[in-house]
C-alpha positions in Angstrom: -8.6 -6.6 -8.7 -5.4 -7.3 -6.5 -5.9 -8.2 -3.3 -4.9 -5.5 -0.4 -3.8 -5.5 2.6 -6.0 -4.5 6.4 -5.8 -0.8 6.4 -6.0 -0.3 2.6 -8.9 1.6 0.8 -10.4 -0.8 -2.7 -11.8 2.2 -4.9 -13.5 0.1 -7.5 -14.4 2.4 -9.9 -10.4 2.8 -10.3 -10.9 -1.1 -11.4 -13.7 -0.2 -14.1 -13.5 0.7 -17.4 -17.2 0.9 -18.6 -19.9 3.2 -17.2 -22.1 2.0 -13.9 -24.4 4.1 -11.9 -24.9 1.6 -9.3 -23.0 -1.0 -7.3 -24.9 -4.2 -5.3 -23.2 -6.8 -3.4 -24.7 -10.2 -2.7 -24.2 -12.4 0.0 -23.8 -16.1 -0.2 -27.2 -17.9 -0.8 -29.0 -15.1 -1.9 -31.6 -15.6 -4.2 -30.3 -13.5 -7.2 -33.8 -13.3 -9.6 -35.7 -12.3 -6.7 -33.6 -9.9 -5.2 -32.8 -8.6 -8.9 -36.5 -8.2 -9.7 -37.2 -6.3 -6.9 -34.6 -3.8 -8.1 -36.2 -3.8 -11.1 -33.2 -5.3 -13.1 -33.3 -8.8 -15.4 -30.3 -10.9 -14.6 -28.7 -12.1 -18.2 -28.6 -15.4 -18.8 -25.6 -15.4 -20.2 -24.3 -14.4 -16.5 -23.4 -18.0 -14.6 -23.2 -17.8 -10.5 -22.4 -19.6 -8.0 -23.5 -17.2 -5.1 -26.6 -19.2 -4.5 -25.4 -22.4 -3.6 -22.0 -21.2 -2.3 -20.5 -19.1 0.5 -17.0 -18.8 -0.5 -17.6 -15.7 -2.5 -20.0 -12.5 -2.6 -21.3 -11.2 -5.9 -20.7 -7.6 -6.8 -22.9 -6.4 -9.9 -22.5 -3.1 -11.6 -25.4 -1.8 -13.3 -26.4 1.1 -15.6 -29.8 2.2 -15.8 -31.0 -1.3 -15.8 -28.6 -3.2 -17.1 -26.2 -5.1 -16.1 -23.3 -4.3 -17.2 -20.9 -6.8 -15.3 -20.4 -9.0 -12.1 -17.9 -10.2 -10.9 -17.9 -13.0 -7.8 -15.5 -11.8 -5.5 -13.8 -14.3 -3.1 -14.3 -13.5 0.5 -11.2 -15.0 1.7 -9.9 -12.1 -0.1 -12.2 -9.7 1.2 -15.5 -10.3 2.8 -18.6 -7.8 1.6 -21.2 -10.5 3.4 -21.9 -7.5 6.4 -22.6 -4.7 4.1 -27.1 -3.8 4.1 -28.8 -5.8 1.8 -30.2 -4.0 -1.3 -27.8 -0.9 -0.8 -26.9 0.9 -3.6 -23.2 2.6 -4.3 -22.5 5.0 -6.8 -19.0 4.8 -8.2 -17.9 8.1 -5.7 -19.4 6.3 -3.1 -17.8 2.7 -3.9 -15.0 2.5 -1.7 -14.1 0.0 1.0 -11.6 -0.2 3.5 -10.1 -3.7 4.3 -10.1 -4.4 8.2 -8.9 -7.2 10.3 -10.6 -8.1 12.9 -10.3 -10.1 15.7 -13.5 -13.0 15.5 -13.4 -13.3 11.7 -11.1 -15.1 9.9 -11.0 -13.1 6.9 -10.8 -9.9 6.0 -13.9 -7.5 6.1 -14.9 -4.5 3.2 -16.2 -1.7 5.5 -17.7 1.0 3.7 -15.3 3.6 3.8 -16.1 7.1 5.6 -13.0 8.9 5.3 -12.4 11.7 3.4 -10.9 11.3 0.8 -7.3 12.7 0.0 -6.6 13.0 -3.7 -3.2 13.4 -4.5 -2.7 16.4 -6.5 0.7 15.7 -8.0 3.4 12.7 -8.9 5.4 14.3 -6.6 2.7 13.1 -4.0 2.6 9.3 -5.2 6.0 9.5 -4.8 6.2 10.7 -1.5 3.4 7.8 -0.6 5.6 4.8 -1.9 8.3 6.3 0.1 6.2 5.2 3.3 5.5 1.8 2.3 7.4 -0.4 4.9 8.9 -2.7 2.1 10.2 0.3 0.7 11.8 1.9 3.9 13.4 -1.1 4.5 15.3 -1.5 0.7 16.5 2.3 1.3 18.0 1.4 4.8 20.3 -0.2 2.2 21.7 3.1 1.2 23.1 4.6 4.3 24.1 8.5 3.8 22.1 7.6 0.1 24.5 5.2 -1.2 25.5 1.5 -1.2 28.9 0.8 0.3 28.6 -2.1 -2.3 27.4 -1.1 -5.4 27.9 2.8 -5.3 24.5 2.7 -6.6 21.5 5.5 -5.3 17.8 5.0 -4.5 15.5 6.4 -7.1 11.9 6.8 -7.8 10.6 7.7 -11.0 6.4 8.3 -11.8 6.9 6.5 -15.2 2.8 6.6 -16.6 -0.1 8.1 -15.5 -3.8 7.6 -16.2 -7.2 9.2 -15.2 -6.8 7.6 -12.1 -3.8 6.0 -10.9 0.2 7.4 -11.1 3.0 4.1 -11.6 6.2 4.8 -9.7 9.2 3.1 -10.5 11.7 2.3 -7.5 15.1 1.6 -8.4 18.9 1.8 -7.9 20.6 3.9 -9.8 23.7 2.2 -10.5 26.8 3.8 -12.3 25.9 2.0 -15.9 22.6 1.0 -15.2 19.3 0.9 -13.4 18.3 -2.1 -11.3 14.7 -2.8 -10.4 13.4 -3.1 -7.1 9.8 -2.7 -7.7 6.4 -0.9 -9.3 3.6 0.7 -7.4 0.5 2.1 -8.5 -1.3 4.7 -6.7 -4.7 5.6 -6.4 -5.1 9.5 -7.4 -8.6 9.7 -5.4 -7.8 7.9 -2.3 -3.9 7.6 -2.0 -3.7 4.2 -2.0 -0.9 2.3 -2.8 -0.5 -1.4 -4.4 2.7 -3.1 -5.5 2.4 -4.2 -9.4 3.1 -7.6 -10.0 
């Protein structure tokens, strides 16, 4: 999962690609048996983690029925899910965490997120979202009246895949014998979001 920025929404089931039912987040030092058992789920031994002995990271698990189907330990500097209820359950519509900054804590914290959602409904919509993002406002200043005084090249965006849940837009010049990169973006078709590829 790429790490976002305060203000952005994490959809993790957008990140999954085998079935869960239910998410559960673990804070540093909790005991994971115990707290499993009580859920009525067997941790597999073949899962290693550090979350009791460390408070660096919280533990995500996805289940299904009750199994465990992954975990992942997710590192707080990156995102801190320490503050959500212990023992909470999240379905995969009801995953989804905004990343806020605030003022006492030194990293970032995953609120549950409340808002209503605002699925995009068409490629012309992720497009129009990258257009907003201030790196890319910025790289189109470049092209005053829509067209570099240097390089007679033109801004361009072009949605070049698209899965179940995400559109790729492609941000380029448009130069007279080529095209010259200036970045990807995925965007989230259920929430909007928007993450620069790497």
């Amino acid at each position: 999962m790429k790490a976002g920025r305060p203000g952005d929404v994490l959809d993790l089931a957008a990140y999954t690609d085998f079935p869960w039912t239910r998410l559960y987040v673990f804070s540093p030092y909790t005991p994971l048996k115990t707290s499993l058992e009580k859920l009525g789920v067997q941790w597999p031994s073949a899962f290693v983690s550090s979350i009791e002995s460390s408070d660096s990271r919280c533990l995500l698990i996805f289940i299904d029925g009750k199994r465990v189907r992954a975990a992942l330990e997710y590192p707080r500097q990156r995102g801190d899910f320490s503050q959500l209820p212990a023992g909470k359950a999240y379905s995969p519509q009801d995953a989804m965490f905004k990343i806020e900054q605030r003022k006492n804590d030194s990293w970032p914290m995953m609120v549950p997120w409340e808002g209503k959602s605002t699925p995009l409904s068409s490629a012309e919509d992720a497009v129009g979202k990258v257009m907003h993002v201030p790196a890319v406002q910025e790289w189109i200043r470049l092209f005053p009246n829509g067209t570099s005084a240097t390089t007679g090249g033109h801004p361009a965006f072009s949605v070049v895949s698209e899965s179940s849940s995400t559109f790729t837009v492609w941000v380029y010049e448009d130069l007279p014998e080529r095209a010259q990169t200036f970045a990807y973006y995925s965007v989230q078709k259920k929430t909007g979001a928007v993450d620069q590829e790497l």
